[in-house]
N, C-alpha and C positions, 0 to 999 in steps of 0.2 A: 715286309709287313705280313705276309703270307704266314710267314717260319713264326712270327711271334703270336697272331693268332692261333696259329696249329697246335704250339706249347702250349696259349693260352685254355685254347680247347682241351686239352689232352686233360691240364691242370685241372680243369673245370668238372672232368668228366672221373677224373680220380678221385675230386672230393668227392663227386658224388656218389661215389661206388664205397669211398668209405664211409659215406655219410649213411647207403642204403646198408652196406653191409653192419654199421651200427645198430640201425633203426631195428634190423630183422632180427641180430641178436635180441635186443629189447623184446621183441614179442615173441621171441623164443620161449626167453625166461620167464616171460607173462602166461603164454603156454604152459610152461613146465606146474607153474605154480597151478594155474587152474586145473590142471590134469591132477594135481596134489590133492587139488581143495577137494576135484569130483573121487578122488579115491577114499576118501575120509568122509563123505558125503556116502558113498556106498557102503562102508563100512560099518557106518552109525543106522544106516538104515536096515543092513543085516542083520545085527546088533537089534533093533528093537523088532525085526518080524521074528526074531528067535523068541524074545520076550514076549512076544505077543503069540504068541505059540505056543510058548509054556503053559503061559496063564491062562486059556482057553483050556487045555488039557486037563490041571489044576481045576477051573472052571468044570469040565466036563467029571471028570472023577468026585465033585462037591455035589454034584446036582442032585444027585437022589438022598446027600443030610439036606440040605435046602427044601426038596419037596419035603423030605420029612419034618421038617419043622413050619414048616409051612403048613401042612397038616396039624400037626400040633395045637399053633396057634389059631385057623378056625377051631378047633374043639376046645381051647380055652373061650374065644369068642362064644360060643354057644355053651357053655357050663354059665361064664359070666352073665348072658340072658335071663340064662334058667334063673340064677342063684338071684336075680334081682327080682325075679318076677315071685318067688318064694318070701322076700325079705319085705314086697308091697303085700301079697298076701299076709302075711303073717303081723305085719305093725294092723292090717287093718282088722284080721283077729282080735290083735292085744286093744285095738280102740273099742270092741266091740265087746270085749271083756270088762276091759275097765267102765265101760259105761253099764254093764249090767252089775258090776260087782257094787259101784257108787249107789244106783238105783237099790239092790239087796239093801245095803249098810243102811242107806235112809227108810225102807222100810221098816230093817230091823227095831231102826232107834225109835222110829212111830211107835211100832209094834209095844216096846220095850218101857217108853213111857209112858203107852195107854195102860199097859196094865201095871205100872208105877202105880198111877195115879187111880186106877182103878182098885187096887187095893188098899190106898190110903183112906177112902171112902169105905170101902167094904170093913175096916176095923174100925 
């Protein structure tokens, strides 16, 4: 009973060795693959701090058209003030014309039909 326990044990003890040396392959290869995944993970992230390194430089060599147009556009901003504040002046001119030229015209025609009429009298 001894001899066949001892087999049995031995039995028991070889599954288990191939059961562990299975298992560790498996997380080998789960290993392997996440070593994959984290190298394609660096890769991509090297890959965009080059990108993003370009583009700052790109960036850096743009800055001084940027301020210059950025300049630009305050002195459109401030022409655009100007030219509105000439366009309020100038309509309240033109109101201020036309209300004296309206006032001339009716004097005129006062003017024009008193001495109508005043010369129709006088012959």
């Amino acid at each position: 009973m001894d001899e066949v326990s001892i087999f049995e044990q031995m039995n028991d003890l070889q599954q288990y060795a191939a059961q562990d040396h299975e298992f560790l392959a498996q997380q080998e290869q789960r290993i392997q693959q996440l070593e994959a995944e984290v190298h394609e993970l660096r890769s991509a992230l090297q890959t965009l701090l080059t990108a993003q390194k370009e583009d700052k430089e790109t960036f850096k060599k743009r800055l001084p058209e940027i301020e210059g147009l950025h300049g630009k556009v305050k002195e459109l901003v401030h022409i655009s003030a100007e030219s509105t504040r000439m366009v309020t002046t100038l309509e309240k001119r033109m109101d201020n014309v036309k209300k004296d030229a309206f006032s001339g015209v009716v004097i005129s025609v006062i003017a024009f039909s008193l001495l109508v009429i005043l010369s129709l009298f006088l012959r």
